[in-house]
N, C-alpha and C positions, 0 to 999 in steps of 0.2 A: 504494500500500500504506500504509494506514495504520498508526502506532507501534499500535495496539489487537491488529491482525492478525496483527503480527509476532510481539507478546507471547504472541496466543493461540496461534498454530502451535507457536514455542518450549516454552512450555507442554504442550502435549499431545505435543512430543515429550519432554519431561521424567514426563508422572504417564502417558502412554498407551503400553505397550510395542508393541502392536502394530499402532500406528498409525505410532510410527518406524520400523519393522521395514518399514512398506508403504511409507513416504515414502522409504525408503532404497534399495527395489529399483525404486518407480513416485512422482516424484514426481508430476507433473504428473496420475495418476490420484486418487493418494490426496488432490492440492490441491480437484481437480473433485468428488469425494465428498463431503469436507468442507467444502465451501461456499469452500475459501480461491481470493482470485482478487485474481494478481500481476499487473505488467506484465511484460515480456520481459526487461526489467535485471533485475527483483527475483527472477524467477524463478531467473536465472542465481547469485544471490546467494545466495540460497539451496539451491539444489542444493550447492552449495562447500561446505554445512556438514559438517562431521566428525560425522555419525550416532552413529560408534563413540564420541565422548566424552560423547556425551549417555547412552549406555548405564552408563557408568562412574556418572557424578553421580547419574542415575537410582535404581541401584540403593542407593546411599544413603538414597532420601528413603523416609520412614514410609510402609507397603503403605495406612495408613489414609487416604491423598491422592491415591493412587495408587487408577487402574482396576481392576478384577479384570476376571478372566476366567472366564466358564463356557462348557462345550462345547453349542451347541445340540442336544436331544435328538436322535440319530439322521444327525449329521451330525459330519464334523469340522472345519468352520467353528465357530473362538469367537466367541465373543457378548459384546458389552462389555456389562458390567451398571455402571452408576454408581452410587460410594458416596455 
């Protein structure tokens, strides 16, 4: 794993609400989606994380760095749109 990786997953559990939301109930789904790929330590290191404090910090930061969300038409799957 590289420091890049770690940053980025950190990160988008910081501005991505519902990509924490997915890495909180599947990690090892939401890592294989996302391209992110641990070895079996890092893996375990990261599962450890406390989800729920990144929710807190989260919702501090400006909505203008943060993902939005819209509902895709006719479905109730969101759709991340990038600002």
């Amino acid at each position: 794993m590289s420091q890049e990786s770690v940053e980025r997953f950190l990160g988008r559990l910081l501005t991505d609400d519902n990509f924490r939301n997915y890495a909180s109930k599947s990690f090892a789904r939401a890592c294989i989606k996302e391209g992110f790929h641990f070895t079996e330590e890092e893996s375990v290191i990261m599962r450890n994380i406390n989800f729920g404090s990144f929710v807190a910090l989260s919702n501090q930061l400006d909505k203008g760095i943060k993902r939005s969300v819209i509902k895709k038409r006719g479905s109730s799957e969101p759709e991340q749109k990038h600002v």
